[in-house]
C-alpha atoms as one frame of an Amber mdcrd trajectory, in Angstrom:
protein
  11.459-125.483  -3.581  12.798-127.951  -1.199  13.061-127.080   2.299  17.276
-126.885   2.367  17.921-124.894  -0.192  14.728-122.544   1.313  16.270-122.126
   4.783  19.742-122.023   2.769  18.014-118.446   0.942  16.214-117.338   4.195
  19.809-117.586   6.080  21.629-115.664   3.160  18.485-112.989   3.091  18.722
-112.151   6.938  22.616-111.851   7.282  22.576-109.866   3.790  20.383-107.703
   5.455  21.928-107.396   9.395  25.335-107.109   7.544  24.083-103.899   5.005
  25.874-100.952   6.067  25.344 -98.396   3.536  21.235 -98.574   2.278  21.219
 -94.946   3.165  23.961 -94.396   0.398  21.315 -91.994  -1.734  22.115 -89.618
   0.461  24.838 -87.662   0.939  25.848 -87.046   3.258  24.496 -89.841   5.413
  22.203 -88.293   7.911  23.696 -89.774  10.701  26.951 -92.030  11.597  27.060
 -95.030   9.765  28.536 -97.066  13.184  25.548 -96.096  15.256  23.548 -98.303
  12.039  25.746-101.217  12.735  25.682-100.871  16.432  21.528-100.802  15.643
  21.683-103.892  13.720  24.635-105.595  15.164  23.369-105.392  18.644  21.532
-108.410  19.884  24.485-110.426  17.662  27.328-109.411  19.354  26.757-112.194
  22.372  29.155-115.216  22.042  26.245-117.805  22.599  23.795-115.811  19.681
  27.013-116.344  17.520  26.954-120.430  18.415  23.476-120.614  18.572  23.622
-119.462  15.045  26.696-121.393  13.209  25.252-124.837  14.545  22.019-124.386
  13.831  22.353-123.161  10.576  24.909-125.860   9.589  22.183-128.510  11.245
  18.997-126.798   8.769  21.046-126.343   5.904  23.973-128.312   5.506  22.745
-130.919   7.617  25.477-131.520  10.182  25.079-133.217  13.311  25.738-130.332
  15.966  28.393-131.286  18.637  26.930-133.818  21.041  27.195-131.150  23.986
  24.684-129.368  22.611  23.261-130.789  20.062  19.542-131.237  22.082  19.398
-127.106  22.360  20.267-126.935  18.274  17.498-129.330  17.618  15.183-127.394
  19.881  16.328-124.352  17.981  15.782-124.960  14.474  12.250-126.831  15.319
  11.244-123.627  16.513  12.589-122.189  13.150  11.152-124.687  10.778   7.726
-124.496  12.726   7.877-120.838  12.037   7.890-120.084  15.942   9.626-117.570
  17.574  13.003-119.132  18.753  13.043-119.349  22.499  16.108-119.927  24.162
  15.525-122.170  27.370  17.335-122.313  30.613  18.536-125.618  29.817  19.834
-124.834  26.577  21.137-121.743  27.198  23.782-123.680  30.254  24.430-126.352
  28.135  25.456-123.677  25.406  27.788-122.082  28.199  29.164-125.515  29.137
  30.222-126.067  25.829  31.705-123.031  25.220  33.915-123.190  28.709  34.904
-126.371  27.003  35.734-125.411  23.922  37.942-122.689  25.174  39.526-124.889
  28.028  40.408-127.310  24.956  42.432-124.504  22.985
């Protein structure tokens, strides 16, 4: 399988999964509120630079665009720690040129 359409499965997998709200559905009812599931799952997504972090370098690894510029030395650093099977660490540099970008962006609009 080539590596693309591999990362392009392993993408789908993980947000089918995170975005899953009912898998408790054989019971009824639910033993607990289905929100507090999302809010379980949903969590450590929620922050503005996780949601960045994630469109670029998923659009670098699997439809191979060129991430902005800006930031495109942090998206490279993330998906080599993806593709090397490493835990992605977000570094200090990264993570302000991530926040630069985005005070950019949203000066621009």
């Amino acid at each position: 399988m080539e590596v693309k359409k591999y990362l392009a499965y392993r993408f789908e997998f993980w947000k089918e999964i995170l975005d899953r709200k009912h898998w408790v559905m054989y019971l009824y009812p639910p033993p607990f509120e289905l929100s507090e599931l999302k809010e379980l799952f949903t969590g450590g997504r929620i922050n503005p630079v996780t949601e960045v972090i994630e469109k670029y370098t998923k659009a670098y690894m699997v439809d191979a665009a060129e991430p902005p510029p800006e930031i495109a030395g942090a998206i490279k650093n993330f998906a080599d720690d993806i593709a090397c099977g490493r835990e992605v660490v977000v570094r200090a540099g990264d993570y302000i040129a991530i926040h630069n970008f985005m005070r950019a962006q949203k000066k621009a609009k």
